[in-house]
C-alpha positions in Angstrom: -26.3 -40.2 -0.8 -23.8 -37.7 -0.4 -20.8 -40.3 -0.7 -22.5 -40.8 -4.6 -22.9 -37.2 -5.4 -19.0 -36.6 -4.0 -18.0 -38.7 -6.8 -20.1 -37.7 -9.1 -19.1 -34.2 -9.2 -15.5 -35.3 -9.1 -15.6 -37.5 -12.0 -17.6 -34.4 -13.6 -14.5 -32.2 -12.5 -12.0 -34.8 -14.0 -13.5 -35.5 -17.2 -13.8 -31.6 -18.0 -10.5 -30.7 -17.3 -9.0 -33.1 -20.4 -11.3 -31.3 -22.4 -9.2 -28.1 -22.4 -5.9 -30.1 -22.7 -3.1 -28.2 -24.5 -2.0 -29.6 -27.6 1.4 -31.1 -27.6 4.7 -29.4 -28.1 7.8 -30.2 -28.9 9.1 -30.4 -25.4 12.7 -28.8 -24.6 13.1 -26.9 -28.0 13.6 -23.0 -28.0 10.9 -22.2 -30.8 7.4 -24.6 -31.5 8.8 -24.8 -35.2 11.8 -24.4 -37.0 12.4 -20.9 -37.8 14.6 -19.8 -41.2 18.1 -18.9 -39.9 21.6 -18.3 -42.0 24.6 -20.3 -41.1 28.1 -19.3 -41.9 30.8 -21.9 -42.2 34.6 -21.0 -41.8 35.2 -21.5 -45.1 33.0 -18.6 -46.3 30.2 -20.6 -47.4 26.8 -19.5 -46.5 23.4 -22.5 -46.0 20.4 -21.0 -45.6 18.5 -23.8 -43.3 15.3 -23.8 -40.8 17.2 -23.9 -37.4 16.0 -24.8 -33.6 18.1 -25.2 -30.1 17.0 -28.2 -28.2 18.0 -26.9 -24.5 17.5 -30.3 -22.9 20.3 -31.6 -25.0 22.1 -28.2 -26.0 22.4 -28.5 -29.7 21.4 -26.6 -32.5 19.3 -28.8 -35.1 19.0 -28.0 -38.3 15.9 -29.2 -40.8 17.1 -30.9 -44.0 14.9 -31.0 -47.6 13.5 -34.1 -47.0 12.2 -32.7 -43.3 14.9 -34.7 -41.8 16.5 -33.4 -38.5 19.8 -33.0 -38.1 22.1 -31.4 -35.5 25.1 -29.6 -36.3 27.8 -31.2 -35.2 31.2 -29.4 -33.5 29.9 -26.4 -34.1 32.8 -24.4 -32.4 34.9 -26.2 -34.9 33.2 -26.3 -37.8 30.7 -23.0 -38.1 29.9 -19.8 -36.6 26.6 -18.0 -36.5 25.8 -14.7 -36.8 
């Protein structure tokens, strides 16, 4: 009997602790959402675009019109940001 109410109270443990599962994030990124930044390009040229840093991978993405994401590529070559 006490074999049964062992499992019992741990399938009751188990089964409550999904309930106050955290909702998913974007795992490896700097901010939970895209956040408005200003990037200057060399050529003098200013973009106002949503901007995050994946850390896992160490680039800086950028969020296009049509919510496509995009990473900035070279960008020791190609822009600086301020």
């Amino acid at each position: 009997m006490k074999t049964i109410r062992f499992y019992f109270y741990l399938f009751l443990f188990g089964s409550v602790q999904s309930l106050f599962a955290q909702e998913e994030s974007k795992i490896g990124m700097l901010f939970p959402q895209f956040e408005n930044g200003i990037v200057f390009f060399k050529n003098g040229v200013r973009g106002a675009v949503p901007l995050n840093y994946d850390m896992l991978m160490q680039e800086m993405l950028f969020l296009e019109k049509d919510s496509t994401v995009m990473k900035i590529d070279s960008p020791l070559m190609n822009v600086t940001c301020k």
